[in-house]
BALUM-494758 format. One record per residue: residue in one letter; z, y, x of N, C-alpha, C, O, CB in turn. Coordinates in nm, 2 decimals. Glycine has a CB too. Example, Ala and Ser with C-alpha at 12.3 -4.5 7.8 and 13.67 -1.06 7.14 Angstrom:
# residues 2
+---+--------+--------+--------+--------+--------+--------+--------+--------+--------+--------+--------+--------+--------+--------+--------+
! r !     nZ !     nY !     nX !    caZ !    caY !    caX !     cZ !     cY !     cX !     oZ !     oY !     oX !    cbZ !    cbY !    cbX !
+---+--------+--------+--------+--------+--------+--------+--------+--------+--------+--------+--------+--------+--------+--------+--------+
! a !   0.78 !  -0.57 !   1.32 !   0.78 !  -0.45 !   1.23 !   0.78 !  -0.33 !   1.32 !   0.85 !  -0.33 !   1.42 !   0.90 !  -0.45 !   1.13 !
! s !   0.71 !  -0.22 !   1.28 !   0.71 !  -0.11 !   1.37 !   0.79 !   0.00 !   1.29 !   0.80 !   0.11 !   1.34 !   0.57 !  -0.06 !   1.41 !
+---+--------+--------+--------+--------+--------+--------+--------+--------+--------+--------+--------+--------+--------+--------+--------+
# end
This chain:
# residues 81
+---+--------+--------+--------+--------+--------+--------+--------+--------+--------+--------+--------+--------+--------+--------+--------+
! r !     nZ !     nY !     nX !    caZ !    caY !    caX !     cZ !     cY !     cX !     oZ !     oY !     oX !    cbZ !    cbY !    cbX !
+---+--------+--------+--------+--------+--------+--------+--------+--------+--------+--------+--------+--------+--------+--------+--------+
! x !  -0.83 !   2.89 !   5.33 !  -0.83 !   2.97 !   5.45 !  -0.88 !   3.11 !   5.43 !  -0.98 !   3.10 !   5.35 !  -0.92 !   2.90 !   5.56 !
! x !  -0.87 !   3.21 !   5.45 !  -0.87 !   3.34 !   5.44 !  -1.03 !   3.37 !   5.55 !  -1.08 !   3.31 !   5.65 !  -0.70 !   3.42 !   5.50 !
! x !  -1.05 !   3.47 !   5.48 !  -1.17 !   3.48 !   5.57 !  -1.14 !   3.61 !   5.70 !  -1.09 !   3.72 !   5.71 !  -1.32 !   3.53 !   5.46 !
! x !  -1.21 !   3.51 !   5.79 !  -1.17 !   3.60 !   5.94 !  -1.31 !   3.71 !   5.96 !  -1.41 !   3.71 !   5.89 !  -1.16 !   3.48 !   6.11 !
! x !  -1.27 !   3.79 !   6.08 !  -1.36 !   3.86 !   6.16 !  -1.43 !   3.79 !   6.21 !  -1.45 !   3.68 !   6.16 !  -1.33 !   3.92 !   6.25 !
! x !  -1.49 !   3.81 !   6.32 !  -1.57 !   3.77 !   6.45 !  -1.47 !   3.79 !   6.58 !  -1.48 !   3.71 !   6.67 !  -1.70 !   3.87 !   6.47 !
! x !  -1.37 !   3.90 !   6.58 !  -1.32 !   3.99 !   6.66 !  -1.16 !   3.87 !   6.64 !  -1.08 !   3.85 !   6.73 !  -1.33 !   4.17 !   6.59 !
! x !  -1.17 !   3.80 !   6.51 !  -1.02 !   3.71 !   6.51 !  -1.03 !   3.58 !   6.58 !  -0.93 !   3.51 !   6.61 !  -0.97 !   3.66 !   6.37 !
! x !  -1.17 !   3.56 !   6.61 !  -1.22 !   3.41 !   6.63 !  -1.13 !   3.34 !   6.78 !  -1.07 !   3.24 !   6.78 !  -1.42 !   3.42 !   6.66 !
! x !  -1.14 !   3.43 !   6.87 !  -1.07 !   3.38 !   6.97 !  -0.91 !   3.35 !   6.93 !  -0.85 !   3.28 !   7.02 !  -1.08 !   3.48 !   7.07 !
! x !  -0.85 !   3.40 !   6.79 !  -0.72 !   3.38 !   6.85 !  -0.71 !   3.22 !   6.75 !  -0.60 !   3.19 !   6.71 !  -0.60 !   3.53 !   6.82 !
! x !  -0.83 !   3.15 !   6.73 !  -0.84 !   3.05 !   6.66 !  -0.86 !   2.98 !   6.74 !  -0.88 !   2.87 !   6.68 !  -0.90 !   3.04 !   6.57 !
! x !  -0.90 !   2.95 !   6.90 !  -0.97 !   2.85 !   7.00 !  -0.82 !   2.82 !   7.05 !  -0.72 !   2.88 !   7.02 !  -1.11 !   2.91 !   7.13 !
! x !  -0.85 !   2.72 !   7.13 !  -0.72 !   2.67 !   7.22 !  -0.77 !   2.70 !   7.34 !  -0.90 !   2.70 !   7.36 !  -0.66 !   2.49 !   7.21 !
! x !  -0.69 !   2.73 !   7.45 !  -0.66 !   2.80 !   7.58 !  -0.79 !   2.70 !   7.63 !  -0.83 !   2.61 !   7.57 !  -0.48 !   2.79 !   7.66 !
! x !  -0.83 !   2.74 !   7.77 !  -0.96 !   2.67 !   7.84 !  -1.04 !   2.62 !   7.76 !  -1.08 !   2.50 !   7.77 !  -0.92 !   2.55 !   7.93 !
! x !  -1.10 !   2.71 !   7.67 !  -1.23 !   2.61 !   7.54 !  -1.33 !   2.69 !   7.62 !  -1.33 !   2.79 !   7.69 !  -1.24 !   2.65 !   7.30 !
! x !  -1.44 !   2.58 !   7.58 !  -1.60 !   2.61 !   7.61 !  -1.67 !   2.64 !   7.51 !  -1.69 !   2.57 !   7.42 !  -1.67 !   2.51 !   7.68 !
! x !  -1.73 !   2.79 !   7.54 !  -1.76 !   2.82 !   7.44 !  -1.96 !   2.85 !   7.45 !  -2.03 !   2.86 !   7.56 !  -1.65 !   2.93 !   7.41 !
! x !  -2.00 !   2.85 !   7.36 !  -2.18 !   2.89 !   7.34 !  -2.18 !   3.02 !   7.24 !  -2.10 !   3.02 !   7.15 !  -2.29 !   2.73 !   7.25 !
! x !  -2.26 !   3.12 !   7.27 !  -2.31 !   3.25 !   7.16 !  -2.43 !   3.19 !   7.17 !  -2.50 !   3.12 !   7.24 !  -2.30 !   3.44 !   7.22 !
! x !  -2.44 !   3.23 !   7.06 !  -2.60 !   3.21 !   7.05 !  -2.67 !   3.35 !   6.95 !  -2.64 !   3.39 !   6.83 !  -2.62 !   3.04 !   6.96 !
! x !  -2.77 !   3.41 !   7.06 !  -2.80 !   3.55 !   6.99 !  -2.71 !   3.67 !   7.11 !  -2.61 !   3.72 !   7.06 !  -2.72 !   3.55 !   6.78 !
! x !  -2.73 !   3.69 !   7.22 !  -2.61 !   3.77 !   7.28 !  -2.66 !   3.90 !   7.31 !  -2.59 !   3.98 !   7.37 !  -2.55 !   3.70 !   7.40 !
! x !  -2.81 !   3.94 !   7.27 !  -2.84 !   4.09 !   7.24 !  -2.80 !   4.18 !   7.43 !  -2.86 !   4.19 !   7.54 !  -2.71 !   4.15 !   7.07 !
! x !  -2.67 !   4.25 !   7.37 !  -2.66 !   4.32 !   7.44 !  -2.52 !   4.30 !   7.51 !  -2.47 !   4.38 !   7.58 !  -2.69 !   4.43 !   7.39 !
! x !  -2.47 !   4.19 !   7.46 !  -2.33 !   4.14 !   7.52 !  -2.24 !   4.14 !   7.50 !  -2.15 !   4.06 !   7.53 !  -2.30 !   4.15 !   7.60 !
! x !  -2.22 !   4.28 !   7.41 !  -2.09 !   4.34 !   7.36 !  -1.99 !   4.19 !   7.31 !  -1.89 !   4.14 !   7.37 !  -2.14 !   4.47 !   7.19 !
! x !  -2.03 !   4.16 !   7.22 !  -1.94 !   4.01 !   7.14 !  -1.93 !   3.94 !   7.33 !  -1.81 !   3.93 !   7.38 !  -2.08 !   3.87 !   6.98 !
! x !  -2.02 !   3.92 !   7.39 !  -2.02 !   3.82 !   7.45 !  -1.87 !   3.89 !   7.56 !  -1.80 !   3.80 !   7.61 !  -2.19 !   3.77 !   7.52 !
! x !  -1.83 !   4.01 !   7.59 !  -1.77 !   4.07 !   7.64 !  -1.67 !   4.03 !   7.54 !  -1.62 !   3.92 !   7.58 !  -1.81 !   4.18 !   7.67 !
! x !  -1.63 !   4.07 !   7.46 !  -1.47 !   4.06 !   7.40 !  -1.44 !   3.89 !   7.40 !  -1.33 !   3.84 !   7.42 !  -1.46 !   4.14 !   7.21 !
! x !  -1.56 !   3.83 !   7.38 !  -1.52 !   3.70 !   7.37 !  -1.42 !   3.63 !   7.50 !  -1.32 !   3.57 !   7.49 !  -1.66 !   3.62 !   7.36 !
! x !  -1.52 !   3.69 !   7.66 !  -1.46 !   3.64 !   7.75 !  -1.29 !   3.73 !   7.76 !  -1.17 !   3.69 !   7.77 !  -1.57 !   3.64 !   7.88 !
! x !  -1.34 !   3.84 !   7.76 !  -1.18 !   3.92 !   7.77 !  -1.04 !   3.84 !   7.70 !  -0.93 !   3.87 !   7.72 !  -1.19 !   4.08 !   7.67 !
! x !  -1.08 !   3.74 !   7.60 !  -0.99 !   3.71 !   7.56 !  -0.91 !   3.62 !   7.61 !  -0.83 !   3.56 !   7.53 !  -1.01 !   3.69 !   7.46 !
! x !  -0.91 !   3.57 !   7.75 !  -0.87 !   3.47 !   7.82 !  -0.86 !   3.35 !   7.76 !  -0.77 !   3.28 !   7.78 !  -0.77 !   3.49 !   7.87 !
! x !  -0.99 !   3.32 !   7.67 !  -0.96 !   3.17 !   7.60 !  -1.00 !   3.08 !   7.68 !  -0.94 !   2.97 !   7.70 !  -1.02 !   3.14 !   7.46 !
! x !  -1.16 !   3.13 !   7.74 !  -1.23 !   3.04 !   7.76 !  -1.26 !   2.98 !   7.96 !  -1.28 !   3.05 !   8.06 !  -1.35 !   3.10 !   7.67 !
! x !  -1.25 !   2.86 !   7.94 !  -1.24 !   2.83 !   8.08 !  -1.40 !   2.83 !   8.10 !  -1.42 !   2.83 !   8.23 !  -1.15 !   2.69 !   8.13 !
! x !  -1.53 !   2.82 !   8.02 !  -1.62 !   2.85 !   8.05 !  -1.70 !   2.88 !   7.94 !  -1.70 !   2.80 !   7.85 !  -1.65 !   2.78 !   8.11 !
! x !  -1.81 !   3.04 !   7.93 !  -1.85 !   3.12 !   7.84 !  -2.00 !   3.08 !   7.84 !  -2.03 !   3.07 !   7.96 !  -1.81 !   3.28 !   7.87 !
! x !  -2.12 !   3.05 !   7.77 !  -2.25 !   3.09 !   7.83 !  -2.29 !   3.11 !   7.69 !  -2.27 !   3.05 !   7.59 !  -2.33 !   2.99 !   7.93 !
! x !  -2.38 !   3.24 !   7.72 !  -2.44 !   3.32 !   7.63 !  -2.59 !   3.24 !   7.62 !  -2.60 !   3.15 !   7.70 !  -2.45 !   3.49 !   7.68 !
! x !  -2.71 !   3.26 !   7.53 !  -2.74 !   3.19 !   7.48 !  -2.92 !   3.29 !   7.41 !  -2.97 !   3.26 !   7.30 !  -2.60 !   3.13 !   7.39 !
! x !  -2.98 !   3.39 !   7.47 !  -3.08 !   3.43 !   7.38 !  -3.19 !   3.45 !   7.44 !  -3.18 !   3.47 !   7.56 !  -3.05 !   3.53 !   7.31 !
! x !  -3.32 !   3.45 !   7.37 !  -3.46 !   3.45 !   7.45 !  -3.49 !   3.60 !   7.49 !  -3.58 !   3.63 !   7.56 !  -3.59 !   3.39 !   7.36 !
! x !  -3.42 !   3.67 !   7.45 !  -3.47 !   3.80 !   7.50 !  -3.66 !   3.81 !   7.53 !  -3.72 !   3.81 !   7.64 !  -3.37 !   3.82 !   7.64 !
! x !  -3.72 !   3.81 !   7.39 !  -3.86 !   3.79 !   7.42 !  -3.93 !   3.89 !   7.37 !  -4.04 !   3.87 !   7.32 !  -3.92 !   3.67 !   7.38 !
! x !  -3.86 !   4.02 !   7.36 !  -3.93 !   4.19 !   7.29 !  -3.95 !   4.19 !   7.18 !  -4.01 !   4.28 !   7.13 !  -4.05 !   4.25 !   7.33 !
! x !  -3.88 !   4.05 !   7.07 !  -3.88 !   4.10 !   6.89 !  -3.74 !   4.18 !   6.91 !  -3.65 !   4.17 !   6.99 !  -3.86 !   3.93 !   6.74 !
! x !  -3.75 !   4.26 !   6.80 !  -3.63 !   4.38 !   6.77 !  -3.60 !   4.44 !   6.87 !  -3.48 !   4.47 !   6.88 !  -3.50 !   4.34 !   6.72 !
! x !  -3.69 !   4.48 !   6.96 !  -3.64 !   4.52 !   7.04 !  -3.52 !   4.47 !   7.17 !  -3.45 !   4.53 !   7.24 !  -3.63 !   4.58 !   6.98 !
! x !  -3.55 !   4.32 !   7.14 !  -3.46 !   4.24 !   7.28 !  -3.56 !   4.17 !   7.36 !  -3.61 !   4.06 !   7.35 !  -3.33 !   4.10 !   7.22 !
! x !  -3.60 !   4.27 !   7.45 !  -3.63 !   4.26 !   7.56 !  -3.60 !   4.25 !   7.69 !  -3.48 !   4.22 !   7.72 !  -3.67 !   4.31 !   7.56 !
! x !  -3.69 !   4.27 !   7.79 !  -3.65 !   4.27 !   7.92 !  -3.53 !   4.35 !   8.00 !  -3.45 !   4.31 !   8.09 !  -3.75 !   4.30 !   7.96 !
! x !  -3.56 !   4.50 !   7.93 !  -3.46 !   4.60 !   7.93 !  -3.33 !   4.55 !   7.87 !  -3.23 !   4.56 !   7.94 !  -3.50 !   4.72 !   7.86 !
! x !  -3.32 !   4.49 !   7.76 !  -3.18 !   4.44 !   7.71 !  -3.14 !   4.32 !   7.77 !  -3.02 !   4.32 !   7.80 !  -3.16 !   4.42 !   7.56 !
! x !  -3.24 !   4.20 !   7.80 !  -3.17 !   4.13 !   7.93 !  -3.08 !   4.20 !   8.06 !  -2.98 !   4.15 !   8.11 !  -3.29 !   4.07 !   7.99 !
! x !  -3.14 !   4.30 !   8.08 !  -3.06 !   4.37 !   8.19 !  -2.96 !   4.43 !   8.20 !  -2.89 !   4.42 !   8.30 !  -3.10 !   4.45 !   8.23 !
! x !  -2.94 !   4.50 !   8.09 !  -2.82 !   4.53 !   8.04 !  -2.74 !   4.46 !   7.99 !  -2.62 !   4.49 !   8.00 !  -2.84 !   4.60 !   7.97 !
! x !  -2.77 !   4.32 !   7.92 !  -2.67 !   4.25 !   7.97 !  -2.59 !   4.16 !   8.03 !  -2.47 !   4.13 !   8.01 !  -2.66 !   4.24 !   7.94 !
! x !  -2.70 !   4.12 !   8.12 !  -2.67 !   4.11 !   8.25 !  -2.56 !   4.19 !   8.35 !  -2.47 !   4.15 !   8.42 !  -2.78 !   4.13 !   8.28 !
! x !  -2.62 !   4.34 !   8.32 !  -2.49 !   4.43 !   8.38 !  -2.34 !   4.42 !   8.28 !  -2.23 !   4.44 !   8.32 !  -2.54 !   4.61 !   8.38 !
! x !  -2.36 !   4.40 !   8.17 !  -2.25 !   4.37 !   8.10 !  -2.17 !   4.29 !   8.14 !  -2.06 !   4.31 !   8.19 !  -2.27 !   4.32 !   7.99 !
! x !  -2.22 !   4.16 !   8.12 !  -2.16 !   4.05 !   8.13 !  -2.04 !   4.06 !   8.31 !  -1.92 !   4.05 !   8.34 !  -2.31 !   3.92 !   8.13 !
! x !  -2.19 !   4.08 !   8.37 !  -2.10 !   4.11 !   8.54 !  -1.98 !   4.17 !   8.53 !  -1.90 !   4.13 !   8.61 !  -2.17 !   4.22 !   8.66 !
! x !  -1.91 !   4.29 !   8.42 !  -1.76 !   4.30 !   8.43 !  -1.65 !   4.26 !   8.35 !  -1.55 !   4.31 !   8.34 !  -1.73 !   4.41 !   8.43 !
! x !  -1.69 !   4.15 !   8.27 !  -1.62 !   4.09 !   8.17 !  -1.56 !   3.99 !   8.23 !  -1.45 !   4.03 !   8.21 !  -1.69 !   4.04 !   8.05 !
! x !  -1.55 !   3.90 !   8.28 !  -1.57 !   3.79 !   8.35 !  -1.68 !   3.65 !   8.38 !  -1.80 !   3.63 !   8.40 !  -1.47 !   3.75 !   8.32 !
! x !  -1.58 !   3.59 !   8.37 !  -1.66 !   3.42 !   8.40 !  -1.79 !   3.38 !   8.29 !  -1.76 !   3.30 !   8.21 !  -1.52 !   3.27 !   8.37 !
! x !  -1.90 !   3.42 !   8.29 !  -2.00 !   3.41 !   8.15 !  -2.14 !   3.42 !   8.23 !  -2.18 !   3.50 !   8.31 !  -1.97 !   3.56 !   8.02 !
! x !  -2.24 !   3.28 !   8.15 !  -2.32 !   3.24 !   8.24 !  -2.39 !   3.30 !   8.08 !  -2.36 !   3.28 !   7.96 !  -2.31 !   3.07 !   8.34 !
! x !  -2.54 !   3.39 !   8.15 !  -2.58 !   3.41 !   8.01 !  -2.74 !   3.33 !   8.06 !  -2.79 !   3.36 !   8.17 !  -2.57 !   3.60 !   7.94 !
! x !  -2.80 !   3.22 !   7.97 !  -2.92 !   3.17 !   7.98 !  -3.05 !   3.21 !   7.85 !  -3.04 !   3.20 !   7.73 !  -2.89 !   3.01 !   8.00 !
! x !  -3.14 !   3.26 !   7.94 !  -3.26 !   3.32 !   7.86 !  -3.38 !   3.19 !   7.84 !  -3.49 !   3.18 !   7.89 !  -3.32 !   3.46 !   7.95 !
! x !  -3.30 !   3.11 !   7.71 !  -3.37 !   3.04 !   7.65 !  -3.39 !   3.01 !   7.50 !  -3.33 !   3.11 !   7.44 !  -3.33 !   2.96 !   7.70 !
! x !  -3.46 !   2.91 !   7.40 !  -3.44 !   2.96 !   7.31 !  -3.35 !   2.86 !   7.26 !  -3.33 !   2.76 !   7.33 !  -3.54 !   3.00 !   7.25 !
! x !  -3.27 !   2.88 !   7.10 !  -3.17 !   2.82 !   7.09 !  -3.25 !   2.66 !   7.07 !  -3.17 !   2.58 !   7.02 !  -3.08 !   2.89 !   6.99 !
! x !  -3.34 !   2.63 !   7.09 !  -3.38 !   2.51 !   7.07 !  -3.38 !   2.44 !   7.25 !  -3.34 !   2.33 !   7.27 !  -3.53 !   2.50 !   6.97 !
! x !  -3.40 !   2.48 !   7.29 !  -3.36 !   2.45 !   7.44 !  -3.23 !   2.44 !   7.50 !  -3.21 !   2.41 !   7.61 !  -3.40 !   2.54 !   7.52 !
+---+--------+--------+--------+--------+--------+--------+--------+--------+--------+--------+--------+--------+--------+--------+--------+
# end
């Protein structure tokens, strides 16, 4: 198998997949992911707890992200939850 993008991944899912990010920062990925009309349900996936700078402020922002991409439930937990 040839090695893909990140950016090819959607055109490898089958139509209505459910999908998990895990790590969704500032949303950008979490945005192209839903744009790609694969997924019948998206949820993002990060603690946003002020290491590297993913904080409160970048919860927000992607929060506002997410709101124009579509259908994408983002939960601020950690990936062990």
């Amino acid at each position: 198998m040839k090695n893909i993008t990140r950016n090819e991944l959607p055109d490898l899912l089958p139509e209505n997949a459910v999908g998990v990010e895990l790590g969704v920062a500032k949303a950008d990925f979490t945005c192209k992911l839903a744009e790609s009309g694969k997924f019948e349900e998206l949820i993002g996936v990060d603690i946003w707890a002020g290491d590297r700078g993913h904080g409160d402020s970048e919860y927000g922002f992607a929060l506002g992200a997410v709101a124009h991409c579509g259908e994408v439930s983002l939960l601020r937990k950690t990936f062990a939850d």
